[in-house]
N, C-alpha and C positions, 0 to 999 in steps of 0.2 A: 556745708558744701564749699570746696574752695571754687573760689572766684580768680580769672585772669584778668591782670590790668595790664593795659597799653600804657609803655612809656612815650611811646609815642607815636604816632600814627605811621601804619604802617604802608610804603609805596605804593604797594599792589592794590590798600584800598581806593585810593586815589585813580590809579591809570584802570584799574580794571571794574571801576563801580558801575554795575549793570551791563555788563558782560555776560554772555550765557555760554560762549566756547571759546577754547583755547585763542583761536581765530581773532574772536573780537580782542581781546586781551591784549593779544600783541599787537594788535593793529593800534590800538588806544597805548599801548605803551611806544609806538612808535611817532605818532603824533605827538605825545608830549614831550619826547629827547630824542629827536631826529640825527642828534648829531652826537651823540652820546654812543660810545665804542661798546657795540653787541659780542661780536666776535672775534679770538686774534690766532694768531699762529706762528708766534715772533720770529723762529726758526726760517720758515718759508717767507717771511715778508706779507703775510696776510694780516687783515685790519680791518676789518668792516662797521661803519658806525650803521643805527639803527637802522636810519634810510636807505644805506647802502644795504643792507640787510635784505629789506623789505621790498626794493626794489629787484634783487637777486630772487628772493621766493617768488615774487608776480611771475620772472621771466622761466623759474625753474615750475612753475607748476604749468606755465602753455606749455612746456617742452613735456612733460609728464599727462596733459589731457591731448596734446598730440601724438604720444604712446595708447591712448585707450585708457588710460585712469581716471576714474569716473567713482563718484559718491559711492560709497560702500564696499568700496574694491579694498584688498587686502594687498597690498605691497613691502617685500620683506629687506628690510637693508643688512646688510652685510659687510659694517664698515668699521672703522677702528676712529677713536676720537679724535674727528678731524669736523671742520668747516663746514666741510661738504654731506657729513653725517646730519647735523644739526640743518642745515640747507634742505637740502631732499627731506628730511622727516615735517619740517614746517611746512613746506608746498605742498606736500604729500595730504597734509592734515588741513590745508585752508581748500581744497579738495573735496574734502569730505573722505578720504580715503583714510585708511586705517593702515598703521604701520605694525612692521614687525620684524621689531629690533633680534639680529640673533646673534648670539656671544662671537665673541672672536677669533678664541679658543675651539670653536665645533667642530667633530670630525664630521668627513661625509657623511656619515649616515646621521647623525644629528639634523645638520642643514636639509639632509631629505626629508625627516622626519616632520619638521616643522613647516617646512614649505608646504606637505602634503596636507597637515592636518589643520594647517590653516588658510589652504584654499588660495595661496596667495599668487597673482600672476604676471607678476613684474619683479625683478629680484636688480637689484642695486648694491655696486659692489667698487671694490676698487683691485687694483693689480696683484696687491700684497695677498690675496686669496685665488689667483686665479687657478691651483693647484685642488685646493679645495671644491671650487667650483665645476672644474671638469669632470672631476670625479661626481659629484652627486648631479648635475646638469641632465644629464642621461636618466635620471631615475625621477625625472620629474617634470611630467610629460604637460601639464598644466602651466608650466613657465612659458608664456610667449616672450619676453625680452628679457636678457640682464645686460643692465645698461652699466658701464665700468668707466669709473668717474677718476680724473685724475687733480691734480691739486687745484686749488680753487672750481672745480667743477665748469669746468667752463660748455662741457658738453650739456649742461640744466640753464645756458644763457643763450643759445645761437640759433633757437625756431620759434618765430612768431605764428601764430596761431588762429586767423582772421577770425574763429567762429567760436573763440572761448573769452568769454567777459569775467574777467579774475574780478572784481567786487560781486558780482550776482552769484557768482560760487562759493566763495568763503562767505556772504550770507545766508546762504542756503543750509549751511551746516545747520544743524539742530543737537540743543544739549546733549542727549541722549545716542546721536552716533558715536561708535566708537572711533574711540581718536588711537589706541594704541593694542595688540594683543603680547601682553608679556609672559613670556614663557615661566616657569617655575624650574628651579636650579633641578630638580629630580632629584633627590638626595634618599627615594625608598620606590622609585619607577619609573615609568614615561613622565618627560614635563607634561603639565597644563598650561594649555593659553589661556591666563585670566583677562577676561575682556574689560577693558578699562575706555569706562565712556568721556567725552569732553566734561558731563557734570562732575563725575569721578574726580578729576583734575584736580578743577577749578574749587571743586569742596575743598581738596584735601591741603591747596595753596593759600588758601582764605584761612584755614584751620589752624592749617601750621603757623604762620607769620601772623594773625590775629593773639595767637596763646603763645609765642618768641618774637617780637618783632626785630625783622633782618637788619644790619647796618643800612645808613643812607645811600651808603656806595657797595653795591653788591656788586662783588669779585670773587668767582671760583675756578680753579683750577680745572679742567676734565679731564678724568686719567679712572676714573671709576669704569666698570661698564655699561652700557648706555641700553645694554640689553636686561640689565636689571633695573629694578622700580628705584633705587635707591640713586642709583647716577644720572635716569633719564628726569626724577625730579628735581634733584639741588642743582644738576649741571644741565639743564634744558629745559625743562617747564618754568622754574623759578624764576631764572635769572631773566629769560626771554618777556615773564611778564611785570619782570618788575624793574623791569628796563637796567638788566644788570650787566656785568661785562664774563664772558668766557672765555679763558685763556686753555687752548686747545693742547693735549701732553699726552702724542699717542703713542708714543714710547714710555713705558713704565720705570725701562731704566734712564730713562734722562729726569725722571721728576725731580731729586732734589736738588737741579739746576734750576726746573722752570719754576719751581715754588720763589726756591731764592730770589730769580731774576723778576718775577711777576707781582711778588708780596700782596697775597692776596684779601679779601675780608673777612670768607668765609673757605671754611676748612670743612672738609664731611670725609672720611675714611673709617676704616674697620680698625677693628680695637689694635689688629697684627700691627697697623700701621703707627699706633702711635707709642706700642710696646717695644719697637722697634727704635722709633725716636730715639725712645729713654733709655734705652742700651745702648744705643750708638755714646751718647751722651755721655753716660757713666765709663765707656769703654774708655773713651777721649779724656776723660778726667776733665771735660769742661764747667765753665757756670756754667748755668742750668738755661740763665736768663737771658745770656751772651749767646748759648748755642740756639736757643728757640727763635731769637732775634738773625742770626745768621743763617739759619735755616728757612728764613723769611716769614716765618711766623710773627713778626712781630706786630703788623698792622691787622693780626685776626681778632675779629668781634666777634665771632659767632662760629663755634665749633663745636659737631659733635659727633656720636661715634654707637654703632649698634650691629644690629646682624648676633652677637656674640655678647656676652656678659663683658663690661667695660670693668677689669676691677679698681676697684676703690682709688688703691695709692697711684694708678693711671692718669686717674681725672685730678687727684691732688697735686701731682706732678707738673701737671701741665696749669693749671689754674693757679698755685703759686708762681709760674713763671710770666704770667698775665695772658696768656691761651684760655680762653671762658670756655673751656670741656665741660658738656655735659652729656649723657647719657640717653638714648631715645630705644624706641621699641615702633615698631610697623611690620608689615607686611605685605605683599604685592596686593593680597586681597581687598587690602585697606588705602591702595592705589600709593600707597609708601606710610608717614607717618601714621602712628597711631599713639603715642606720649610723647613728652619730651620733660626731662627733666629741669631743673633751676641750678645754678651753678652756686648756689648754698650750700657749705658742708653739710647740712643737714641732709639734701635730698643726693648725695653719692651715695650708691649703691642701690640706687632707685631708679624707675623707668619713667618720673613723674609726673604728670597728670595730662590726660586726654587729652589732644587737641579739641580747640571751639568745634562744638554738633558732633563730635563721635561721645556714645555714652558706651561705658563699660561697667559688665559685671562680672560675680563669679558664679560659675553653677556649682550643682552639689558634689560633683569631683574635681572639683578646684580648677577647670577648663578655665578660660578668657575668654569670653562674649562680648562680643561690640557690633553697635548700629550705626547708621548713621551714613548721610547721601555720600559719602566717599566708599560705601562697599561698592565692590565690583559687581556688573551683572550675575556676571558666573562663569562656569568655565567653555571653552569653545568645544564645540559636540558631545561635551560631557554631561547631560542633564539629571542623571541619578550621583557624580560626582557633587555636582551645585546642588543640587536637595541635600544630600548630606552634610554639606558644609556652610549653608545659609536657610537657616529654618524656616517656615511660613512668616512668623513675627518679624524677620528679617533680621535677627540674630546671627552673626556671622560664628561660628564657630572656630576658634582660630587654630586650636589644637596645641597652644600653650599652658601650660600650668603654673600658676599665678595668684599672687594678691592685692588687695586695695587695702591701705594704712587708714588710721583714722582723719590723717591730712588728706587725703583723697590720691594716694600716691600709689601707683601701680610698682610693682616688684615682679619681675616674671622666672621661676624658677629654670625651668626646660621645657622641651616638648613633653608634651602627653606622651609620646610613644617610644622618648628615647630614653624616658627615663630606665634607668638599672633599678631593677628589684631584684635581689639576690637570694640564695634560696631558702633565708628565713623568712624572707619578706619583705626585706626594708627597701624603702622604696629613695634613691640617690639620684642629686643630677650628675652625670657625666660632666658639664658642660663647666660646672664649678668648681670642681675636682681637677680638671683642663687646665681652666684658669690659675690654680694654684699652682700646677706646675711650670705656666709658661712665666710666672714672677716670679718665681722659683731662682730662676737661675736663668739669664738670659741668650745661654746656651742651648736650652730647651727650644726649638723652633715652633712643634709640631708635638701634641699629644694625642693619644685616644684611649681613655679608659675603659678598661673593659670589665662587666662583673654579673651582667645577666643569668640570673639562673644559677650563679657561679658562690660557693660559700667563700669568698674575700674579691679583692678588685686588685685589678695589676693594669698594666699601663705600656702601651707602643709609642716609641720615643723618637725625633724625628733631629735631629741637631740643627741648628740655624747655622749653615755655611758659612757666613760673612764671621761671625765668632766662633763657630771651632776653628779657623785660620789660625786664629793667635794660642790656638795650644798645641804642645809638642807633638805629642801622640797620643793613639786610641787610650793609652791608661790615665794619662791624665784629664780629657776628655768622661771617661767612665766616673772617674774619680769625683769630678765637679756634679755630674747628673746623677749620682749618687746623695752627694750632698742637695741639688736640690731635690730631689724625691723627699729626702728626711726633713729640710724645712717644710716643704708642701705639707706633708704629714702631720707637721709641729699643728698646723691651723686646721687641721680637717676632724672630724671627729673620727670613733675608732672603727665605725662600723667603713668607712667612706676613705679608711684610708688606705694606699697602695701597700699589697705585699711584696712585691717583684715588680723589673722591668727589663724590656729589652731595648736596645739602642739599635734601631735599624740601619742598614747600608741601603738608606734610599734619599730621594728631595721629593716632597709631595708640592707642585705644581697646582696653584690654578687652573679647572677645566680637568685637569687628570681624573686616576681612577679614585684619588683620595680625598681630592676637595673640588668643590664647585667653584664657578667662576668667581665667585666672591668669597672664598675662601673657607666657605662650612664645611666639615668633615660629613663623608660620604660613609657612613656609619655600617651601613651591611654591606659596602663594596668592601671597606678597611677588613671587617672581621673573613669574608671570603677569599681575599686576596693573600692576607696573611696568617692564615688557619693555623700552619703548620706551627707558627713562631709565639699566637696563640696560646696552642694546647700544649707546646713545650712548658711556657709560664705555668700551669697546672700542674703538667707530669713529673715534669724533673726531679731530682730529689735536690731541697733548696742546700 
């Protein structure tokens, strides 16, 4: 059985030993670096060290129990990664109350969606949405305030509140209230609100940095979504309890400014992001070492990258240029981490080994089962959903298909359910097929292989903008994504390899009809949306 060793002890166990809620954790990490810089916004001139921090949540949670928000109350924010995001979700949560975070990208009817189905009655928002907001406002008769914050929130500082005692409420929390309901990207129906309790957290922060322990100086960027599990842990649970600093980037296209300006310790993005890196890179004909350094990478200890198959020469790419990439695997169920790999050549290509207290196995159709105090309750009014996907044993069923090595290293192939079987039978991942084509050629932006059912597999081609600029025109374009189809192919076996493609006139967008907010391909929207172009790939005569 492998065994995790500490190099060395990690913050959190220190500031957060005997802690039972999010609540105490910070408050302990705030006692011990009062003056140690929580949050910034270098842009606006915002800076907040811990104390200031802290004494900001006291004064933003009288202003929120002088609204009516009260332990168990569900309050949903609607904000974009700013200050004031992170401000309102910690008052919200030494409260007792339970957030709920919603993408940024949502159309009205999404925001109704969620608001309705998670009961929630205070919505928190800021101006950049107020277009959004009118429109679904009306459709959601349960909102008694939305309260619209503008920079530094100063409308969560200016009501004193004689009859609410902020220590007797954030002790009142109990492990077990929920601290957050995160929606599920929807990528085959309505989202789920997986109910993610304070122990949930706190498991799965103890987990993670006990089997990676974080640099001494945690710095990360926030530019991720804060509405998923993946941003609201590295960029707001973590850093808050391990008394780290968040440098606030709510504009996505200013990031490879704030990176630069900020040089942070810790890096956490989707594989697109660092795929991207390394074509910009090779586009620039730079060092390797020179650009990761000027790109502000160079003071990162700790990076790593999931959602998505990271492939191989990615992580070797970046770890040759002294970027410690490594590879991880979680899910919202699993309140975020569930592996993480080692930055050993050995374990690229690998998801490798469970965080401390989650146990994983595999069942008899290769599913991925894991246990352990970081599963989520279940889903929010979904109770034959949670029977389903959390056994009596407490088996979480996670709907990935997957293996464990004889090192104890997890590998996860695809979904259970997106897998391709084609109509002899064979059973492909899409997802690795993808992959070969986005290293392919880094013209490639965007793929989705297609082959269910289907006797060969062909592929919807999607161009990265930024690099078709630099070629002449559509043939020369056709020309290069031709060529990398055929290298893809060169690595793919014969059943799994592309016969055809087509090069779309589209950009699949974030939140659109093609990818979720964090950039997964929305699998039965893509094949509905473009049936036609499709069942051409079939008919035509080649």
């Amino acid at each position: 059985m492998h065994t995790h060793t500490l190099i060395r002890p990690s913050a959190g166990d220190d500031l957060s030993a005997g802690a039972t809620t999010i609540c105490a954790a910070f408050q302990a990490a705030v006692a011990h670096h009062p003056n140690r810089v929580a949050v910034r916004l270098p842009a606006e001139g915002i800076e907040w060290t811990f104390d200031e921090y802290a004494g900001r949540v006291r004064r933003a949670a009288a202003v929120l129990y002088s609204l009516g928000v009260r332990r168990g109350d569900a309050v949903a924010l609607l904000l974009r990664n700013r200050p004031e995001h992170l401000l309102a979700d910690m008052a919200l949560l030494h409260l007792g109350a339970t957030t709920v975070p919603i993408y940024a990208t949502s159309a009205p009817p999404q925001v109704e969606y969620i608001m309705h189905d998670s009961g929630a009655r205070l919505l928190i928002t800021e101006e950049a949405f107020e277009e959004t907001i009118a429109a679904a406002e009306s459709r959601c008769p349960r909102v008694e305030h939305v309260l619209l914050l503008t920079s530094g929130a100063p409308e969560l500082a200016g009501i004193e509140c004689p009859r609410f005692e902020f220590n007797e409420s954030w002790q009142r929390v109990e492990p077990d209230d929920l601290a957050c309901l995160v929606y599920t990207s929807g990528t085959t129906g309505p989202p789920k609100g997986a109910e993610i309790s304070h122990a949930n957290v706190l498991a799965n922060v103890r987990g993670t940095w006990r089997s990676t322990p974080p640099p001494e100086r945690y710095h990360i960027v926030s530019f991720m979504p804060l509405a998923h599990v993946f941003g609201r842990f590295f960029e707001h649970y973590s850093p808050a309890l391990l008394a780290g600093t968040v440098t606030c980037c709510p504009d996505a296209a200013a990031l490879p400014e704030v990176l630069a300006g900020s040089r942070p310790t810790v890096l956490m993005a989707p594989p697109r992001m660092f795929e991207k890196l390394r074509a910009r890179c090779e586009a620039l004909g730079a060092d390797p070492r020179e650009f990761a350094d000027a790109a502000g990478l160079g003071d990162v200890e700790y990076a790593a990258s999931g959602g998505a198959p990271v492939p191989v020469h990615i992580l070797e790419f970046f770890q040759a240029v002294g970027v410690p990439l490594r590879q991880g695997w979680g899910m919202t169920e699993l309140s975020c981490a569930g592996a993480i790999s080692g930055t050993d050549p050995d374990d690229n290509g690998t998801c490798g080994w469970p965080i401390e207290g989650l146990e994983l196995r595999i069942s008899a159709d290769g599913e991925v089962l894991a246990r352990g105090p970081m599963v989520i309750r279940g889903y929010r009014n979904r109770p034959a959903a949670t029977a389903a996907a959390i056994d009596p044993d407490g088996w979480l069923h996670t709907g990935d298909i997957g293996a464990i090595d004889a090192q104890g290293r997890l590998t996860i192939v695809d979904r259970k359910k997106e897998l391709i079987v084609n109509s002899a039978g064979k059973n492909m991942s899409p997802a690795n097929i993808e992959a070969e084509l986005r290293n392919a050629s880094p013209l490639i932006g965007q793929a989705c292989a297609i082959g269910d059912g289907r006797p060969y597999n062909v592929t919807l081609i999607v161009l990265d903008p930024e690099v078709a600029a630099g070629y002449p025109d559509a043939a020369a374009r056709t020309t290069e994504v031709a060529r990398g189809v055929s290298a893809a192919n060169a690595r793919l076996s014969r059943v799994e390899q592309l016969k055809r493609f087509t090069i779309l006139d589209a950009e699949w967008l974030a939140g659109g009809d093609e990818l979720t907010p964090t950039m997964k391909l929305r699998r039965k929207s893509i094949e509905q949306k473009y049936v036609g172009a499709i069942e051409a790939l079939y008919t035509t005569r080649r």
